[in-house]
C-alpha positions in Angstrom: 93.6 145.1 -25.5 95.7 142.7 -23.8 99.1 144.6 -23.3 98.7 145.8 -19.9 102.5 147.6 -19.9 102.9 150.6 -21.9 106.5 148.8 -23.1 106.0 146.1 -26.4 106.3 142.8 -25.0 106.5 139.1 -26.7 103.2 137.3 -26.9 104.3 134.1 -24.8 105.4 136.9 -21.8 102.3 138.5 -22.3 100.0 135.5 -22.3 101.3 135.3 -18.7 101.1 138.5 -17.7 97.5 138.8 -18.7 96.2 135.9 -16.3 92.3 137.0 -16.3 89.6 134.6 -17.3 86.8 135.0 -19.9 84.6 134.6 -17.8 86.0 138.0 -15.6 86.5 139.5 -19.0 82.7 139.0 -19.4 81.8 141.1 -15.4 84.2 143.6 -16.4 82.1 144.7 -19.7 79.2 143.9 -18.3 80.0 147.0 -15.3 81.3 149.0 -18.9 78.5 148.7 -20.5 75.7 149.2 -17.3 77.5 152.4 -16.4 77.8 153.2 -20.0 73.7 152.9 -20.7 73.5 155.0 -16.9 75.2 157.6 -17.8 74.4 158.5 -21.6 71.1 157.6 -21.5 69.3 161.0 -19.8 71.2 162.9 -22.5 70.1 161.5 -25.5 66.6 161.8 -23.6 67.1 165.0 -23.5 68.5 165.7 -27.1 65.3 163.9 -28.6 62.8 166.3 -26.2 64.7 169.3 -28.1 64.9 167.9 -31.0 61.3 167.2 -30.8 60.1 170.9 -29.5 62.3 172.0 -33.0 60.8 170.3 -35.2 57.4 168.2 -33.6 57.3 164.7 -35.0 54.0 164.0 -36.5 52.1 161.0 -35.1 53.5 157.6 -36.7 56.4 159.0 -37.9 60.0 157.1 -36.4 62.8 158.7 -35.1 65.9 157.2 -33.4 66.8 156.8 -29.8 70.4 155.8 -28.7 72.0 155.7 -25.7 75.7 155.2 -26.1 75.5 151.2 -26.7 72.2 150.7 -28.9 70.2 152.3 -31.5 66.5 152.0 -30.1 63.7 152.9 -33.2 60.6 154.8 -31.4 57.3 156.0 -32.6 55.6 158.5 -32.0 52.0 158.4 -30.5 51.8 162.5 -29.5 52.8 161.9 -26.0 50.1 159.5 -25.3 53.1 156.3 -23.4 56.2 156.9 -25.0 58.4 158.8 -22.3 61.2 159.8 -25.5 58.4 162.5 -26.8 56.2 164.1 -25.1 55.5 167.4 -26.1 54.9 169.7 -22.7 56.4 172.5 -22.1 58.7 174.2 -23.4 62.5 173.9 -22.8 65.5 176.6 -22.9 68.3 174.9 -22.9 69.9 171.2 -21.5 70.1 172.4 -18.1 66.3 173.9 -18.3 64.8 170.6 -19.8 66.9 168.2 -17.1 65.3 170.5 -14.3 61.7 170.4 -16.0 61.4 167.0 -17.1 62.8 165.8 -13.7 60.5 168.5 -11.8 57.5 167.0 -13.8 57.7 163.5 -14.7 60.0 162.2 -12.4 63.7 161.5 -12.1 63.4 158.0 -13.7 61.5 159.5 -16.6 65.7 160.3 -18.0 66.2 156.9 -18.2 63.4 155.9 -20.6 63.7 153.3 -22.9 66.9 151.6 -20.7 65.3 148.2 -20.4 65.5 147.3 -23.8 68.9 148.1 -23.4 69.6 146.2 -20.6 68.2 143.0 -22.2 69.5 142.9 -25.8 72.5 145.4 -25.5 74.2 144.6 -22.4 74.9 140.9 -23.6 76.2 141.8 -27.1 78.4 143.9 -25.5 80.0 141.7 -23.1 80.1 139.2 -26.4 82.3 141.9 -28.3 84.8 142.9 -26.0 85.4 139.7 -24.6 85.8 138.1 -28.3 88.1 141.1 -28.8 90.3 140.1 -25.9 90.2 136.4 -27.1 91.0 137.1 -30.0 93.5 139.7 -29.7 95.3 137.9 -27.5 95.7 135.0 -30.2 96.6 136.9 -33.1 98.8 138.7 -31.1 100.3 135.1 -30.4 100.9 134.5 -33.7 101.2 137.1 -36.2 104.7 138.2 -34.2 106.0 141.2 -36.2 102.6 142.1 -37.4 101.2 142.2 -33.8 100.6 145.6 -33.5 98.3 145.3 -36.0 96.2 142.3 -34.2 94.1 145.1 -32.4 92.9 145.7 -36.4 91.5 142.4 -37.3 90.4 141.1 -33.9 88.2 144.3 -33.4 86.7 143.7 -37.2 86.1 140.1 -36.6 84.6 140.3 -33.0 82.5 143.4 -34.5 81.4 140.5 -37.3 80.6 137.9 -34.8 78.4 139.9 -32.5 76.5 142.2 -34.9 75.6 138.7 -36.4 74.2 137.0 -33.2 72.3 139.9 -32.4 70.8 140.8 -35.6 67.7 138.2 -35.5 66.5 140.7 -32.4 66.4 144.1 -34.4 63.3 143.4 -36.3 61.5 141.7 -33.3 62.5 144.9 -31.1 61.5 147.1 -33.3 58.0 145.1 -33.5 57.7 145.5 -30.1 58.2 149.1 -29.5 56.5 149.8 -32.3 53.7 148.3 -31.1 53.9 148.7 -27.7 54.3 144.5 -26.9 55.5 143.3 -23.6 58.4 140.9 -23.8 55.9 138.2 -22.9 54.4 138.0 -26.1 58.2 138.0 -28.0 57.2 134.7 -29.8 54.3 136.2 -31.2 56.1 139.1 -33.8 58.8 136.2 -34.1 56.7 133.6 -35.4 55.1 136.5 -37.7 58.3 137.6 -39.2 59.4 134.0 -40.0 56.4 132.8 -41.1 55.7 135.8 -43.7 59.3 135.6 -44.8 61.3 133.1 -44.3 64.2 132.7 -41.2 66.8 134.8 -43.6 65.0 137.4 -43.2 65.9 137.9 -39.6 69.5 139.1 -40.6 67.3 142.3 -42.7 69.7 145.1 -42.4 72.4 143.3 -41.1 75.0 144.1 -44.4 74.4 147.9 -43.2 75.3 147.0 -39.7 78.6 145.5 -40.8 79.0 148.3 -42.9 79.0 150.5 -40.3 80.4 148.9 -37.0 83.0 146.5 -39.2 85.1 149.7 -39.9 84.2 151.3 -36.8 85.7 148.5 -34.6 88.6 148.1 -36.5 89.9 151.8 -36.2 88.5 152.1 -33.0 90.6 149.4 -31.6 93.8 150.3 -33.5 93.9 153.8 -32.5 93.0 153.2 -28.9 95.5 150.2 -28.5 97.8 153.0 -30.2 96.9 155.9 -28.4 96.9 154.4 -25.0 100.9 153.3 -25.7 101.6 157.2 -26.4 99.9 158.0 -24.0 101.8 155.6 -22.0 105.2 157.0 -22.9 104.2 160.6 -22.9 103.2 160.4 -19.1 106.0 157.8 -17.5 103.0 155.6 -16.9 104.1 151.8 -17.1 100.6 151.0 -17.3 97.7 152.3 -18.4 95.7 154.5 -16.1 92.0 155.2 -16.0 92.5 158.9 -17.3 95.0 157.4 -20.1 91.9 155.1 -21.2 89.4 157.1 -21.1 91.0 160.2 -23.4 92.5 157.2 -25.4 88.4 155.5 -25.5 87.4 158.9 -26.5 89.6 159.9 -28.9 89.5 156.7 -30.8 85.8 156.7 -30.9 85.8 160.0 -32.0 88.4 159.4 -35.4 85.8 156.2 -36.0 82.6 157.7 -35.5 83.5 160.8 -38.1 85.0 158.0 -40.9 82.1 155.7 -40.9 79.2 158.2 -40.3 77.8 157.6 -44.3 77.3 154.6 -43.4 75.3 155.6 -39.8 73.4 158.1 -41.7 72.2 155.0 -44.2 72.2 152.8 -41.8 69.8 155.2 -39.4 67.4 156.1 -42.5 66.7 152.3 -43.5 65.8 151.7 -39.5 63.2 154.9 -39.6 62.1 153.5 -43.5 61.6 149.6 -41.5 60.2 150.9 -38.4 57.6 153.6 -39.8 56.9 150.0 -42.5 56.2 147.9 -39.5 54.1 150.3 -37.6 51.5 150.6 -39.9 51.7 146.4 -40.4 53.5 146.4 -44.0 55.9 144.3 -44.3 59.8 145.5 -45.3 59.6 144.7 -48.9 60.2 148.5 -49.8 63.4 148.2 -48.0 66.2 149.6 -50.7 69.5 148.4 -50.4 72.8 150.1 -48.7 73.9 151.3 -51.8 70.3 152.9 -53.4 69.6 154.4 -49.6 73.2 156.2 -50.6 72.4 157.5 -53.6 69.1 158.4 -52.9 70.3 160.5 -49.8 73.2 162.3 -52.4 70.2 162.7 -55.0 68.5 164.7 -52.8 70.9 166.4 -50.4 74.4 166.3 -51.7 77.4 164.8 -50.6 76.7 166.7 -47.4 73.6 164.7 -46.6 75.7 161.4 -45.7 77.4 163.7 -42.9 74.3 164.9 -41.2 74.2 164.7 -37.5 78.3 165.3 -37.4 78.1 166.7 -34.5 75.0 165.0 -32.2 77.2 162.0 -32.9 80.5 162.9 -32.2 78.9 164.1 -28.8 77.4 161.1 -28.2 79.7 158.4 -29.2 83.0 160.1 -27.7 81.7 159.3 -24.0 80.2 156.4 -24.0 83.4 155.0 -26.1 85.6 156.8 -23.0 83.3 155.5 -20.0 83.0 152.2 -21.7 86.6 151.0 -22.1 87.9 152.7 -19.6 85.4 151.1 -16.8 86.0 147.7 -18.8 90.3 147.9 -18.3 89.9 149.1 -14.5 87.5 146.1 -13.8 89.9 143.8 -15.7 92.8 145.3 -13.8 91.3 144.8 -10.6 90.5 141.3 -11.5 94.5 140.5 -12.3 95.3 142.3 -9.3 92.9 140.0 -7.8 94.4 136.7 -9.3 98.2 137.7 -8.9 97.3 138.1 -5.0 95.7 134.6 -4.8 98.7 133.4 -7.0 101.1 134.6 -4.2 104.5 137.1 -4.6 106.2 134.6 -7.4 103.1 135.8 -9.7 103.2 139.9 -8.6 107.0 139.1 -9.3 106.8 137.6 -12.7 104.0 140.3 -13.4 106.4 143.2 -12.9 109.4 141.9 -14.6 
């Protein structure tokens, strides 16, 4: 992510050109990934109230919640708290239920379910992309005629590195909504968990993760780091603008999101299988592994069953990919901009040279 100008350049001139700390890498992200949750959020509200009024879910049962940066597991309780599903009214359309649900539960009611986001996804994201940059930025440094292909390894390993620090959360967040806990009494399913099983099991579900994001966030960064060059050249553009990232964000996310969706469609079963386990207090023994979750889902629907939801995904994930990067490169552009001023005209000179 770090070549700013659309033209290949050394890794010792780019080190100098990209003059932002980690620390302004980590505000830039954060904006990404705040207007990111703000703006997908009402729609996947929105898809799960018509999702619900097609086919009701039936008290207890799990269904999953995203809103461009996490996967949220919610249960249903008939309407009776949980703003995702409740089943009033009747809806005609987007447009209709964004009219109807704001007309009668309030306009706030489309961003249910963003505080959990706030506090567990908005800092794993600001660990990802600025480990990207870091490491990016390295590789770049030293693979030399391999370069181009830094954007590969550096978006696998940051991928690696986040999905693992954040991993001990999913089972205590899915306690917690699952049973309706505030965030005060975090310690208490926490304890639980580690108590009944041990600390390893913490990382539960955490091969299926990789499984899934690994490969996502390698070809996501390749083909963006790619695309946004073509773009580049195609235009004139010596560097990127905010249109160029955010079709290159969007396209990219798109080629990713359809060549690792077996592995969302296992990954999403195992968190209904965990979540519908811990709301009726059983503990995740049951829990089959990557590959029998597979097998079972081609046993019973085919090949095509590990490419359901093609297209609610590709909806979803092409935006908040576009919105995302392309907020995160205009706040880090403005920070350079920023620290090339403070620097004084020898830096703005060096910068465009």
């Amino acid at each position: 992510m770090e070549s700013r100008h659309c033209e290949m350049t050394s890794p010792r001139s780019q080190a100098s050109v990209d003059s932002i700390t980690p620390l302004q890498q980590m505000m830039a992200s954060c904006s990404g990934a705040l207007l990111t949750s703000l703006f997908v959020t009402p729609l996947d509200v929105i898809k799960i109230r018509l999702q619900a009024q097609r086919s009701p879910f039936p008290k207890g049962k799990c269904f999953v919640y995203c809103n461009g940066l996490m996967d949220h597991i919610c249960v249903c309780e008939n309407g009776n708290g949980k703003a995702w599903y409740k089943p009033r009214g009747h809806f005609n359309g987007t447009l209709d239920a964004f009219i109807k649900i704001v007309r009668t539960e309030g306009f706030k009611s489309l961003w249910s379910g963003l505080p959990p986001t706030l506090v567990m996804a908005v800092p794993a994201t600001v660990i990802y992309f600025t480990c990207y940059d870091q490491l990016c930025s390295a590789l770049r440094f030293h693979m030399n005629d391999q370069a181009d292909k830094a954007p590969l390894l550096a978006g696998a390993l940051a991928r690696v590195g986040s999905a693992t620090l954040i991993s001990p959360l999913e089972l205590i967040r899915t306690k917690l909504q699952s049973e309706r806990q505030s965030y005060r009494e975090l310690s208490a399913p926490f304890a639980q968990v580690v108590r009944a099983e041990g600390w390893l099991t913490l990382w539960r579900g955490l091969g299926p993760t990789l499984l899934r994001d690994v490969p996502f966030s390698a070809l996501y960064w390749y083909n963006y780091e790619k695309g946004k060059a073509w773009l580049c050249r195609s235009s004139g553009s010596r560097e990127p603008t905010f249109s160029i990232t955010f079709i290159a964000g969007a396209v990219s996310g798109s080629i990713a999101s359809v060549v690792t969706l077996p592995f969302d469609v296992v990954k999403t079963r195992r968190q209904v299988e965990l979540g519908e386990l811990q709301a009726r207090n059983l503990m995740a023994r049951a829990s089959s592994s990557t590959y029998s979750v597979m097998k079972r889902i081609v046993t019973e629907n085919g090949i095509r069953g590990l490419f359901v939801g093609f297209t609610p995904r590709l909806i979803k994930v092409a935006p908040a990919c576009a919105i995302m990067i392309s907020v995160y490169e205009f706040g880090k552009a403005a920070f350079r901009k920023r620290n090339q001023q403070r620097r004084g005209p020898t830096a703005l000179q060096n910068s465009s040279t």
